[in-house]
C-alpha positions in Angstrom: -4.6 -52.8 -11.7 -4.9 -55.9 -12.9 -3.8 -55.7 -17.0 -5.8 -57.8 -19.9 -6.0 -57.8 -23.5 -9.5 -57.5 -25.4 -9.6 -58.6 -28.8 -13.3 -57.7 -30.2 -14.1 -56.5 -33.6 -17.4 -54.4 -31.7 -15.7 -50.7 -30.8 -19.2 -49.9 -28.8 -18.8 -53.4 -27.3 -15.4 -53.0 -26.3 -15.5 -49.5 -25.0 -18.2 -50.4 -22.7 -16.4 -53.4 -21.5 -12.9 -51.5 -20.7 -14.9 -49.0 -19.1 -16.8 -51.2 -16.6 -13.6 -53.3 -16.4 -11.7 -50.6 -15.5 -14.2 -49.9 -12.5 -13.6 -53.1 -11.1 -9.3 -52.6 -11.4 -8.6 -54.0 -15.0 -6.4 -52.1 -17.2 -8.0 -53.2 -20.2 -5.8 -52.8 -23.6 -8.3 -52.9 -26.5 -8.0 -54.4 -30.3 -10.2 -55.0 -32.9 -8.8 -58.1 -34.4 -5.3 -59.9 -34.2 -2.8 -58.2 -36.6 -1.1 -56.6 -33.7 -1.9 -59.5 -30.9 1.6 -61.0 -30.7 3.3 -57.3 -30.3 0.4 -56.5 -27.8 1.3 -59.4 -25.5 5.2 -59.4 -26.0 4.8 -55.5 -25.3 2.2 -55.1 -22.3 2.7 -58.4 -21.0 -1.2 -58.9 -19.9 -2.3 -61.2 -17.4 -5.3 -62.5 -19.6 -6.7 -62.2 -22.7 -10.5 -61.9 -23.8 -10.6 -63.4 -27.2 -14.0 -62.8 -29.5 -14.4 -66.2 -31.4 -15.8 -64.2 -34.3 -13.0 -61.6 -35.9 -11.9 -60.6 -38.9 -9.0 -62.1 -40.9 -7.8 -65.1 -38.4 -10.1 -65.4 -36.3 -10.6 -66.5 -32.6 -10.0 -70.2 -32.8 -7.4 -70.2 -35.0 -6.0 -67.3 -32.6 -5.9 -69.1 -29.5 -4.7 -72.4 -30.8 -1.6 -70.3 -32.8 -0.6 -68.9 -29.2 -1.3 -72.8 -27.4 1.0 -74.0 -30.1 4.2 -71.8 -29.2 3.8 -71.5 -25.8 1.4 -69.0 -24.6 0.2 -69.8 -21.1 -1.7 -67.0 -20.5 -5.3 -67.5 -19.6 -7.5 -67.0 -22.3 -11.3 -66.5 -22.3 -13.5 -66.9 -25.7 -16.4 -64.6 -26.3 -18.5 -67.1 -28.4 -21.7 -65.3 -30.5 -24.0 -68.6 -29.9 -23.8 -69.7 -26.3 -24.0 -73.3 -27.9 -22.3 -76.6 -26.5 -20.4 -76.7 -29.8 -18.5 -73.1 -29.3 -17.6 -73.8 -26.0 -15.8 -77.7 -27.2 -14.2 -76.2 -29.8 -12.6 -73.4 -27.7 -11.7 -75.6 -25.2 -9.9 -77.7 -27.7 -8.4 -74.8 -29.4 -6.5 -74.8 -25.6 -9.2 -71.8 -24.4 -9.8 -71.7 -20.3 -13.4 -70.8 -20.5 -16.2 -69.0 -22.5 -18.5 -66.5 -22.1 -21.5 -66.5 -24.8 -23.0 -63.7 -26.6 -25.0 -61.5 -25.1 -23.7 -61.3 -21.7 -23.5 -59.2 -18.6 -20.0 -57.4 -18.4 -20.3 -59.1 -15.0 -20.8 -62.1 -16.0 -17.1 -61.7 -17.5 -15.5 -59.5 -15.0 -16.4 -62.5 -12.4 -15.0 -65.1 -15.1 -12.0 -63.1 -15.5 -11.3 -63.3 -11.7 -11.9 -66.8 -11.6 -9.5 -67.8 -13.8 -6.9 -65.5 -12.6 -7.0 -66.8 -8.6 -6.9 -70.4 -11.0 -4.3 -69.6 -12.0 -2.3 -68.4 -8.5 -4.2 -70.8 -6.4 -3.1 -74.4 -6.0 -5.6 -76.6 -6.5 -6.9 -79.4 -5.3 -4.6 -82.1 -2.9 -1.0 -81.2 -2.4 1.4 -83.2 -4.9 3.9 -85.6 -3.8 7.6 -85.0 -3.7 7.9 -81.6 -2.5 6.1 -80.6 -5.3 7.3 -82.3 -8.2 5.8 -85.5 -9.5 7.4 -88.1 -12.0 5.8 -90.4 -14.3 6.8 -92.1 -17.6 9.5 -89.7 -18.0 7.4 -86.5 -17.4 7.9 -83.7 -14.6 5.2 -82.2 -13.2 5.7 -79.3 -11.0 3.5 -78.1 -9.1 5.4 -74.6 -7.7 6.3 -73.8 -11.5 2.8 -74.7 -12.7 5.1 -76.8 -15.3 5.0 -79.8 -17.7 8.4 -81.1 -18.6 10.2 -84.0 -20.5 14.0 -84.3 -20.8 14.0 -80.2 -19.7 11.8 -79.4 -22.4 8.6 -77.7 -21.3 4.8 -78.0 -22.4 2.3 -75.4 -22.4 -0.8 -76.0 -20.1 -3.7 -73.8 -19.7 -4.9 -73.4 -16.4 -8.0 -75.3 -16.4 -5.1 -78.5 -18.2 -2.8 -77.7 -15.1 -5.8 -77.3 -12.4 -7.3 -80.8 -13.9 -4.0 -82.8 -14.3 -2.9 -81.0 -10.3 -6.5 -82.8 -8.9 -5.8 -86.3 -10.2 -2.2 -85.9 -9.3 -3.1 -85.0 -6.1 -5.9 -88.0 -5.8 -4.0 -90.9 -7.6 -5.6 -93.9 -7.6 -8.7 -92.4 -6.5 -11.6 -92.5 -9.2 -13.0 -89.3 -9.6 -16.4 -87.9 -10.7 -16.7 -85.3 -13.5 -18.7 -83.2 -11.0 -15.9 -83.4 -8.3 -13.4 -82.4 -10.6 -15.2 -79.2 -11.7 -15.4 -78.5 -8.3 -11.8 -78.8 -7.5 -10.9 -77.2 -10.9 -13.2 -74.6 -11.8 -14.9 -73.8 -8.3 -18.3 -75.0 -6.5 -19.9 -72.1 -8.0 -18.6 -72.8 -12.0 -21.1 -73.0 -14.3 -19.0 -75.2 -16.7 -20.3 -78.2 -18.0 -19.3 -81.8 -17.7 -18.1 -82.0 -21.1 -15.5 -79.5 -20.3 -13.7 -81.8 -18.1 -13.7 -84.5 -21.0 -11.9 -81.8 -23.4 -9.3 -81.0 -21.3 -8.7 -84.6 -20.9 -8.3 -85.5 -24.9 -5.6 -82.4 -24.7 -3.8 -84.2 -21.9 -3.7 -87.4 -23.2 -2.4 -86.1 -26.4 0.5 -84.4 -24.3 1.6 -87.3 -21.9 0.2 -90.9 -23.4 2.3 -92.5 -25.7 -1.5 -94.0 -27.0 -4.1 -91.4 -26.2 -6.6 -94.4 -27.1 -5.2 -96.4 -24.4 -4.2 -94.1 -21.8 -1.6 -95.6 -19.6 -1.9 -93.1 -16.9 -4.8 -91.0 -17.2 -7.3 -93.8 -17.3 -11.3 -93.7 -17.9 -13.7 -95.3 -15.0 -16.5 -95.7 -16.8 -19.6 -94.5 -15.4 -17.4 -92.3 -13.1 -14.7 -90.4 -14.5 -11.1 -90.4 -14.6 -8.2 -91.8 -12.3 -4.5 -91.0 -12.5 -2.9 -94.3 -12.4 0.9 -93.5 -11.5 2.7 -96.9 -11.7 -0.4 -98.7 -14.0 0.5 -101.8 -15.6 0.5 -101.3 -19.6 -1.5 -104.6 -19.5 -4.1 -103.6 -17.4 -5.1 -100.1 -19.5 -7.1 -101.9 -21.7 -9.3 -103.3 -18.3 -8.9 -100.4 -17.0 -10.7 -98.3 -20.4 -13.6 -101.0 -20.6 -12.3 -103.1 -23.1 -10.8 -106.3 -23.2 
């Protein structure tokens, strides 16, 4: 059985959810807020974690971006109470790989749970030059390791920030839509919305441009989407972000 972690302050909520989980092959461990989260994970070692966005003490945001911040790759998937545009942003900036909102169907997030788990064991998109490692501007990307490097030192990705950064790796040069990328990245069946791709993109930028404002490699086409520009000419970013 496949193991996750389910931090909800609702015990009727969460019992219900481990036992339909369970059902469909999760061994779901169950907490009610995060005072024992980082001894949960370093003990039990779950593949995922469900995070509630509203908890007592620190709460679901500040949660998930703690765990982005030292390292934690694991998928994680925020409950949000309000299935509002807003939730889903912040979560996804807090380093979150998708949402589920408040009420929902266990379904609903038994079949998110799966999708973000074969994200995270399928390679997406194109295959990625060199054997599976790409350079740019210093940076390692390896595709095998699922990995981020810079002079040996490694940064954390999510899976949607790997799955997204794999598909215009995999395409460079090629402009790509928003739509095309959520297709490569999340699935032709996701229900994620455009804006999701734009997050993800901010958090990239702030990893591997020396200016996030003026990307040198993972440039803007407006009124298309984004491009990976390998071997871009610093001159050129400003052309290429639709300004002079």
């Amino acid at each position: 059985m496949k193991k996750i972690l389910l931090v909800d302050d609702d015990p009727e909520l969460r019992q219900l959810l481990a036992t339909y989980l369970g059902r469909h092959g999760f061994d779901t461990l169950l907490l009610p807020d995060t005072r024992q989260l980082d001894a949960f994970i370093e003990r039990y070692q779950p593949r995922l974690i469900v995070l509630d966005l509203m908890l007592p003490g620190e709460d679901g945001l500040a949660a998930c971006r703690r765990l982005r911040a030292r390292g934690e790759t694991r998928p994680i998937i925020m409950l949000t109470a309000r299935d509002e545009p807003v939730d889903r942003v912040i979560g996804l900036e807090m380093g979150a790989d998708d949402y589920v909102g408040k009420p929902f169907d266990p379904r609903e997030l038994a079949a998110r749970i799966d999708a973000v788990l074969r994200r995270g064991t399928q390679n997406a998109a194109a295959p990625v030059a060199q054997g599976g490692v790409f350079r740019f501007g210093g940076w390692e990307f390896d595709r095998a390791a699922r990995q981020l490097s810079r002079a040996g030192q490694a940064v954390a990705l999510s899976s949607g920030e790997f799955a997204l950064l794999n598909a215009l790796i995999g395409n460079a040069g090629q402009p790509m839509k928003r739509e095309r990328l959520l297709e490569l990245t999340r699935g032709e069946d996701s229900e994620s919305f455009d804006r999701a791709i734009d997050v993800q993109m901010h958090r990239l930028r702030r990893m591997v441009e020396a200016d996030p404002a003026h990307p040198r490699y993972l440039q803007t086409v407006w009124g298309i989407g984004y491009v990976f520009v390998p071997d871009a000419d610093p001159a050129s970013d400003a052309v290429a972000d639709g300004k002079p």
